[in-house]
C-alpha positions as CSV (number, residue, x, y, z in Angstrom):
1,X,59.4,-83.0,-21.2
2,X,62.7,-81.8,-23.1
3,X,64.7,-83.8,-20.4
4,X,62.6,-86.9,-20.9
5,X,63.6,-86.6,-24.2
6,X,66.8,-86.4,-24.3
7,X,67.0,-89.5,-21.9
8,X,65.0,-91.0,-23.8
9,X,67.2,-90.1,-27.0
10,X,70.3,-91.1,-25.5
11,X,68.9,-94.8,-24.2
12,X,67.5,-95.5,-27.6
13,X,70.3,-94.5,-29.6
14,X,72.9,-97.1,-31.6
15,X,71.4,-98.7,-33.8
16,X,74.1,-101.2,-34.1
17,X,73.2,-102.7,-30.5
18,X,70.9,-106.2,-30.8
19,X,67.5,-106.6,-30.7
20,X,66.8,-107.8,-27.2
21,X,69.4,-104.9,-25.2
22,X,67.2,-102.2,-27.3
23,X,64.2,-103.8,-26.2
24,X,65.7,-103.3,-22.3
25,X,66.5,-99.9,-23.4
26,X,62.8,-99.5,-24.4
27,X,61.7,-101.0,-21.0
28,X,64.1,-98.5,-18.7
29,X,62.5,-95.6,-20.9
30,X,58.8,-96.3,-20.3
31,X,59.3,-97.5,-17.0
32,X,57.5,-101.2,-15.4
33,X,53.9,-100.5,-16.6
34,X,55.5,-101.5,-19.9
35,X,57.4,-104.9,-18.5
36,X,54.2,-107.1,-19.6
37,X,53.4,-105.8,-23.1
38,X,57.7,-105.6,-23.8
39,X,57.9,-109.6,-22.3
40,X,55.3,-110.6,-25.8
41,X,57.5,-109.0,-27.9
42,X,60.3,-110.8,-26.7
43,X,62.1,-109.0,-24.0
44,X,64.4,-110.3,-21.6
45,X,64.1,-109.4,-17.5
46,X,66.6,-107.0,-16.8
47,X,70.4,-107.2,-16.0
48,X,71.1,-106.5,-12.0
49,X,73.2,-103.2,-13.8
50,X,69.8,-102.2,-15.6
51,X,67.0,-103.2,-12.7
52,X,69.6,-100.0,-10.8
53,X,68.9,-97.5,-13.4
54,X,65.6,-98.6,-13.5
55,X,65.0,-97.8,-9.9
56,X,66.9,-94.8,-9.8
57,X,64.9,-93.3,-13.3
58,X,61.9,-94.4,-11.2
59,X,62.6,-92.1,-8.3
60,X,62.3,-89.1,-10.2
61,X,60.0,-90.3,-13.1
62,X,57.9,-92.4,-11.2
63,X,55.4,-90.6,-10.2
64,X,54.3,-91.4,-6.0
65,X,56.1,-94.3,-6.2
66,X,59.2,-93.0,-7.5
67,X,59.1,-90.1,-4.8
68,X,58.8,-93.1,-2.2
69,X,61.9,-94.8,-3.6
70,X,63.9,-91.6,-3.1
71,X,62.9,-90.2,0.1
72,X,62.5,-93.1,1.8
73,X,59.6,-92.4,3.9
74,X,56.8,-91.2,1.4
75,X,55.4,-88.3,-0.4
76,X,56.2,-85.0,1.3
77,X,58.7,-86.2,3.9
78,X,61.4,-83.4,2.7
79,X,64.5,-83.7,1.1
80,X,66.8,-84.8,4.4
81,X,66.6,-88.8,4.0
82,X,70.4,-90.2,3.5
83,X,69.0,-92.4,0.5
84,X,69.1,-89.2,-1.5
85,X,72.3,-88.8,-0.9
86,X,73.0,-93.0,-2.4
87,X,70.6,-92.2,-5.1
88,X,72.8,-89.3,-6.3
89,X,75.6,-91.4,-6.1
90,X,74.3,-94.6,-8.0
91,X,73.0,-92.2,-10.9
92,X,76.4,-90.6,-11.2
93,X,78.1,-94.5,-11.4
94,X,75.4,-95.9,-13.5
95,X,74.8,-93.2,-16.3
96,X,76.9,-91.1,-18.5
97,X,77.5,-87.5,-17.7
98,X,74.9,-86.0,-20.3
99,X,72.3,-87.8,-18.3
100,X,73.4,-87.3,-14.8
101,X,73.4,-84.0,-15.1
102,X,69.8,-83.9,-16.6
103,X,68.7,-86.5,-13.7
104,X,69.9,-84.2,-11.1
105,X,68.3,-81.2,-12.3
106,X,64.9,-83.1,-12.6
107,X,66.1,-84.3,-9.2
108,X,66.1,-80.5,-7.7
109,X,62.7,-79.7,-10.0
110,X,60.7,-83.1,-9.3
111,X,61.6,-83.9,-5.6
112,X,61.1,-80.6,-3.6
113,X,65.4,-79.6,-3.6
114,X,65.2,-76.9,-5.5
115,X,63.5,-75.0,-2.7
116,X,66.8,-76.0,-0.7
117,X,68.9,-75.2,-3.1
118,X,67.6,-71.9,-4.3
119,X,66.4,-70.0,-1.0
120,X,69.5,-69.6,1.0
121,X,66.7,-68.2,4.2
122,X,65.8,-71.9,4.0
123,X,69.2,-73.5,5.1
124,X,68.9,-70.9,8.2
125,X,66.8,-72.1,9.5
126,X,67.4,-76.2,9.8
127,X,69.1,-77.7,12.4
128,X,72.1,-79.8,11.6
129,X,70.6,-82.5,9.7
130,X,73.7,-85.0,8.3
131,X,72.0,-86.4,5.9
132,X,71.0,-83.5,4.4
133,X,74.7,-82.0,4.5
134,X,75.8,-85.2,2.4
135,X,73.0,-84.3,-0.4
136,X,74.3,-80.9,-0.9
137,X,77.7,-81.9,-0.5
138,X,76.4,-84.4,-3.8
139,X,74.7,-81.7,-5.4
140,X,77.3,-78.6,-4.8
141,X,78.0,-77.9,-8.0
142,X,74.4,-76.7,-9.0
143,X,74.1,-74.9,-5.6
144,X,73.6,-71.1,-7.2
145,X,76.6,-68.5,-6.1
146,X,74.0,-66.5,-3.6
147,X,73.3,-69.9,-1.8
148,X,76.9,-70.9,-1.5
149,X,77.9,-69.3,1.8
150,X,74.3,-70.8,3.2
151,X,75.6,-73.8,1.9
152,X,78.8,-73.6,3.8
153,X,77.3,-72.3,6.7
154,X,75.2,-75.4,7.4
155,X,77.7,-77.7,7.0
156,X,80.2,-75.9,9.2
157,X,77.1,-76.1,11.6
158,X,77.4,-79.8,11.1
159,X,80.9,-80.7,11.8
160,X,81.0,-78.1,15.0
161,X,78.7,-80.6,16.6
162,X,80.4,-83.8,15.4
163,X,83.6,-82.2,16.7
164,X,82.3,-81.7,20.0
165,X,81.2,-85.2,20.2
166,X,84.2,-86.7,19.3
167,X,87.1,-84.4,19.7
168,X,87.9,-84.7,23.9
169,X,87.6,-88.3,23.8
170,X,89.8,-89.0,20.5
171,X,92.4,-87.1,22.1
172,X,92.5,-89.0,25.1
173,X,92.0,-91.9,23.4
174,X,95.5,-91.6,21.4
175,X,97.1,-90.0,24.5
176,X,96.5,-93.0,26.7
177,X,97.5,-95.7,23.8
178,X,100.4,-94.4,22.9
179,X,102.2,-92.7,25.7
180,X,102.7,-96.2,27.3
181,X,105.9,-96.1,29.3
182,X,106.3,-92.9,30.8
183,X,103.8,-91.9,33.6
184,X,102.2,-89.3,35.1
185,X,100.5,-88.6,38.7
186,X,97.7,-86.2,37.3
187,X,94.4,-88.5,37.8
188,X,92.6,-89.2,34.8
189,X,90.2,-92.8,33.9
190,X,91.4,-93.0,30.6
191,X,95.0,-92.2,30.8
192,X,94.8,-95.0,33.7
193,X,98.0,-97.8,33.3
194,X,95.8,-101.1,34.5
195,X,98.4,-103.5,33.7
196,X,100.8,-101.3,35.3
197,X,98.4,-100.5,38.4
198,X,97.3,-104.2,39.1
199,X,101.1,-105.3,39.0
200,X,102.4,-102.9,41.3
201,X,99.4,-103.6,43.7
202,X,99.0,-107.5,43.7
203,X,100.9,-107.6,47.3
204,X,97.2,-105.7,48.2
205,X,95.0,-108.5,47.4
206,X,92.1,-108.7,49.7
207,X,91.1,-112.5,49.8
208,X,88.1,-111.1,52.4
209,X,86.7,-109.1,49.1
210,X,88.6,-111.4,47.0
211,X,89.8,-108.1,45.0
212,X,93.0,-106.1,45.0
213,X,93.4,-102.7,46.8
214,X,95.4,-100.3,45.0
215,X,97.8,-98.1,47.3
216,X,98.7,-96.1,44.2
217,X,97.8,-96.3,40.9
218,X,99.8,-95.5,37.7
219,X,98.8,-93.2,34.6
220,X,100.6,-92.1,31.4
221,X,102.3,-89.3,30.8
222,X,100.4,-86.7,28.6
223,X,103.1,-84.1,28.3
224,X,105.1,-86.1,25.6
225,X,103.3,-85.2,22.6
226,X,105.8,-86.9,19.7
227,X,105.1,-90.8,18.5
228,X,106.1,-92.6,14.9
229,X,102.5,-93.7,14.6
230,X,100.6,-93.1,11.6
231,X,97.0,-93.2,10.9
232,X,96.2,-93.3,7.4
233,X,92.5,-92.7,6.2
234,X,91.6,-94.3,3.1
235,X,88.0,-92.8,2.3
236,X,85.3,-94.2,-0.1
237,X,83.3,-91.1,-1.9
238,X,80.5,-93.0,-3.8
239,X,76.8,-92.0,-2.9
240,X,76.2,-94.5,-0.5
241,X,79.2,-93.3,1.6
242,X,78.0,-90.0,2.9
243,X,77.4,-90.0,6.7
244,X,80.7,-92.4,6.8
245,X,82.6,-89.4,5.0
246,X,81.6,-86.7,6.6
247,X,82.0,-88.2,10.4
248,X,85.3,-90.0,9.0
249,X,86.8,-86.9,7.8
250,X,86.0,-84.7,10.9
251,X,88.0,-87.4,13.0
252,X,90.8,-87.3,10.8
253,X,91.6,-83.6,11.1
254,X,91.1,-84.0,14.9
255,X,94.1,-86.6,14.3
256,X,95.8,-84.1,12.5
257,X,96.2,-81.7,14.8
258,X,97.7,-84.3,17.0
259,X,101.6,-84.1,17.2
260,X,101.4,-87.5,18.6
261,X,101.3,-89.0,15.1
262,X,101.3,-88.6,11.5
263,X,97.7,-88.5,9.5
264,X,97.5,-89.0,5.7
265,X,93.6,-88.4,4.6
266,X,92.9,-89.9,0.8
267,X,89.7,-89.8,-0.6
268,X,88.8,-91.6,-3.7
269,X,86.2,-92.8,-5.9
270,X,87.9,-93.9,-9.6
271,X,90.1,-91.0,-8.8
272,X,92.6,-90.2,-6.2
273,X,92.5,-86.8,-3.9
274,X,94.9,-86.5,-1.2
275,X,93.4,-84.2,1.2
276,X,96.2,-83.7,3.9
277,X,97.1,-80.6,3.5
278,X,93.5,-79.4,3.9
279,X,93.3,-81.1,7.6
280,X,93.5,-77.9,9.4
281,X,89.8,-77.1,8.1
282,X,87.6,-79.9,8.5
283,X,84.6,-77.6,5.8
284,X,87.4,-77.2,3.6
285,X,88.6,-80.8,3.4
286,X,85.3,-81.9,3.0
287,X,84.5,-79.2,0.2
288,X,87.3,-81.2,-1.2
289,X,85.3,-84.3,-1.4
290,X,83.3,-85.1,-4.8
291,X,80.1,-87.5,-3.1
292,X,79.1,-90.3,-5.7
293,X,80.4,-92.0,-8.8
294,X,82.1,-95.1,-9.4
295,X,84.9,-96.6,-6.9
296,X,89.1,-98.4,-7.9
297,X,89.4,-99.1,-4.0
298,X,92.7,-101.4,-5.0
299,X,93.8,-98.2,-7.1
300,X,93.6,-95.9,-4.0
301,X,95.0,-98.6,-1.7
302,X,97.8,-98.6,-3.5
303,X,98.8,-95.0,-3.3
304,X,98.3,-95.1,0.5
305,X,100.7,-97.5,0.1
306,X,103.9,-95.2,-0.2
307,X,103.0,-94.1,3.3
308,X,103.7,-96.3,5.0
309,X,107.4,-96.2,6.5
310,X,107.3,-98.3,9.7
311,X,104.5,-100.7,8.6
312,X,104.5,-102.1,12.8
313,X,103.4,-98.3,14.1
314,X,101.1,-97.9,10.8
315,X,97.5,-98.1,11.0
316,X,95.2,-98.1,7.7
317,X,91.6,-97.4,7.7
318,X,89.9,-98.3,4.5
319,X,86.4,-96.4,4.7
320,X,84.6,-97.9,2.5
321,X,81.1,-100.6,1.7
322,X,83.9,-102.4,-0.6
323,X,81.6,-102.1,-3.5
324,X,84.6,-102.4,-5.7
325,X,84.4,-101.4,-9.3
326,X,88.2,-101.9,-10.5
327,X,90.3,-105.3,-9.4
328,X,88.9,-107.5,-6.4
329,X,91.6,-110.1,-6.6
330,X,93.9,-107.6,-6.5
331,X,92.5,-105.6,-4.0
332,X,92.3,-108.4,-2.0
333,X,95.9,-109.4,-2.1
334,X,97.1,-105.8,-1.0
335,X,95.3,-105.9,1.8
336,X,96.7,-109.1,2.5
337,X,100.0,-107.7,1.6
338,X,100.1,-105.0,3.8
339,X,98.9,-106.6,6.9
340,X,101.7,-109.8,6.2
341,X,104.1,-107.4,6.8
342,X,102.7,-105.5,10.3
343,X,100.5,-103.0,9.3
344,X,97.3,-102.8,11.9
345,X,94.6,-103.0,8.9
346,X,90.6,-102.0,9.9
347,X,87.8,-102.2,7.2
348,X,85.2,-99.9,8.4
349,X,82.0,-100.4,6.0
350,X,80.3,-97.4,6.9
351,X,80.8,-95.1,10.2
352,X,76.9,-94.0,10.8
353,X,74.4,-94.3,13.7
354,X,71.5,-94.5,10.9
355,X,71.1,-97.9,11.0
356,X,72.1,-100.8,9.1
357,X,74.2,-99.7,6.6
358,X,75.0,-100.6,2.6
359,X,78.1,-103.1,1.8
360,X,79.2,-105.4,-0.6
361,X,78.6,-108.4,1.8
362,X,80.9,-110.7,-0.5
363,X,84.1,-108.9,-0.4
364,X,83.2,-108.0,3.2
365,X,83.7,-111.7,3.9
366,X,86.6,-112.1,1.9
367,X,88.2,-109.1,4.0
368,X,87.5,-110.6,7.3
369,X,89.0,-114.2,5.8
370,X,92.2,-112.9,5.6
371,X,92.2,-111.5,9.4
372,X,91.2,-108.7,8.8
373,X,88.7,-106.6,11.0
374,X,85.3,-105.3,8.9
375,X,82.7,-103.9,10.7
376,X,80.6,-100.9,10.4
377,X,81.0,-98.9,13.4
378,X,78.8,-95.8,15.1
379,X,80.6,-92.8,15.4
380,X,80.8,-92.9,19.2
381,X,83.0,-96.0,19.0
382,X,85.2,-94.3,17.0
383,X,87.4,-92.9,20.5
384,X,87.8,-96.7,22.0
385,X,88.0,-98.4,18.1
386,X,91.3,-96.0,17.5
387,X,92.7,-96.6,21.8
388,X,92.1,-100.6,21.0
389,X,93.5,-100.5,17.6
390,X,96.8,-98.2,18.4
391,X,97.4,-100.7,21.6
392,X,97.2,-103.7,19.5
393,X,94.2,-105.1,21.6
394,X,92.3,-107.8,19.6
395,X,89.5,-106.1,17.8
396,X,87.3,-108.8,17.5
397,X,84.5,-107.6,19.6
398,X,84.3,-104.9,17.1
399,X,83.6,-106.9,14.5
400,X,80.6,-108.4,16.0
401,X,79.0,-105.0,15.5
402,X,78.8,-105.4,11.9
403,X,76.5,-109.0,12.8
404,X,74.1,-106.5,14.9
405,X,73.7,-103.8,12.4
């Protein structure tokens, strides 16, 4: 009750404010079974901004409904559903601190976390849910200090399994694109030279089996490590970003530890953090991540900017559902920008296999106007999206994901 209250307190308060917003303050406060009754005394419907808050007040304060609205999949379904993890990130952009932090708590008291949070035996016990890693990442600043290394546990449980998914075929990935003129007799499919191959081997065409028969075929060299490529990960933090941060992250440190090219690994919401020198552990850079809150993508954009040396072996990855809250004209024209002069630029809107994922769909289509790729894109692409996109293949089949999804 004291929290209600003091939600309550801090809606209503200002008396300077005009008669209709306070009656729209009145109508977020006692929730939709009020809408009808507020409407005769002159209320207005609800600003897009204010119909949020209203949903995200009614997902802890809404009784069955509200408990719907948050998990997803009804009462009692457990506190692993990825819109938690969007929920906690629209109440941190939509509401002051005061009241975030008394959401959140009700959140953990209301909704069945606390049990999560508070019984470290608990975490044990789960398997690697990613979802439920993003929430705590969301909530790890009222994780208590005896659940902490639980905490950390589960999400190193997380991103072991991720990295055995991804790790072998990212490396070989970059080997093969970049090492692209020497070459190398030890067999392997994806280090294979096919332009090289079916050049040399075009005096073997068969017109019987109207194909050509290779006498030898060509591969690249994997013993020389060095390039000046550099892969630059630009990475969205707001709540509806967390699958996309977690698997985007754990590719970048694979990068990392690549001497074949130079990573830079920025995450941002209205802040800035650059997280490249925590690349060598993928939990630590990750504990370096704040899920949720507000998003300057131009801002962040533009400090990935000074990066960029040789903009022709540069490629940028902006991670993000382009839900921008500072400057989309100018957003838009740095993009522009920085692929005008050679940059390979790729707009990933969300890197998940959960299904169809949250973007702006606006600036999504202003970003692919200006040639640019944007797409959201499972996590088992990722290998052949970064091959593709470091051999300057066309990346338009890509894109056609983001129609599917």
């Amino acid at each position: 009750m004291n929290s209600i209250l003091t939600i309550c307190e801090v809606l209503a308060m200002n008396t300077a404010i005009d008669p209709a917003q306070r009656l729209a303050r009145w109508r977020l406060i006692l929730g939709a079974q009020a809408q009808e009754r507020l409407e005769r005394m002159g209320a207005c419907g609800l600003t897009e901004e204010q119909l949020l808050m209203d949903q995200a007040l009614g997902a802890i304060y809404g009784g069955d409904t509200g408990e719907d609205a948050l998990s997803g999949r009804g009462a009692g379904s457990g506190p692993s559903s990825p819109r938690i993890s969007k929920w906690l990130g629209d109440v941190r952009a939509l509401f002051d601190r005061e009241i975030v932090t008394v959401i959140q708590s009700d959140a953990i008291e209301r909704r069945g976390l606390r049990q999560l949070l508070f019984e470290p035996e608990l975490l044990q016990n789960l398997e690697p849910d990613i979802g439920l890693a993003s929430t705590l990442m969301t909530l790890r600043d009222q994780i208590p200090k005896r659940s902490k290394e639980s905490v950390r546990a589960f999400i190193k449980k997380i991103v072991e399994e991720i990295n055995r998914m991804l790790e072998n075929d990212i490396r070989r990935a970059v080997t093969a694109a970049l090492n692209r003129r020497a070459h190398s007799p030890l067999p392997s499919a994806a280090a294979l030279d096919y332009k090289l191959t079916i050049e040399r081997n075009l005096k073997n065409y068969n017109p019987d089996l109207k194909t050509i028969l290779p006498e030898r075929f060509f591969f690249f060299d994997r013993s020389n490590r060095t390039n000046n490529w550099t892969v630059i990960l630009d990475i969205d933090q707001s709540g509806s970003m967390g699958e996309s941060v977690i698997f985007s992250s754990i590719m970048a440190c694979i990068l990392a530890s690549m001497n074949a090219i130079k990573t830079r690994i920025v995450a941002f919401d209205t802040s800035i953090t650059d997280l490249t020198e925590k690349s060598d552990d993928p939990v630590d850079l990750l504990y370096g991540i704040q899920l949720g809150g507000g998003t300057d993508i131009n801002r962040s954009v533009a400090y990935c900017q000074q990066f960029i040396e040789q903009p022709a072996k540069t490629l940028f990855f902006l991670i993000s559902d382009l839900d921008e809250g500072g400057s989309q004209a100018s957003l838009l024209r740095r993009l522009e920008d920085m692929k005008a002069s050679g940059v390979t630029v790729i707009s990933l809107l969300a890197v998940s296999d959960s299904g169809s994922p949250y973007y702006s769909a606006h600036m999504a289509q202003r970003v692919s106007a200006l040639g640019i790729p944007c797409f959201a894109c499972t996590p088992q692409l990722l290998p052949q999206l970064l091959e593709a996109a470091l051999k300057g293949h066309d990346l338009t089949a890509f894109e056609h994901m983001k129609k599917k999804a």
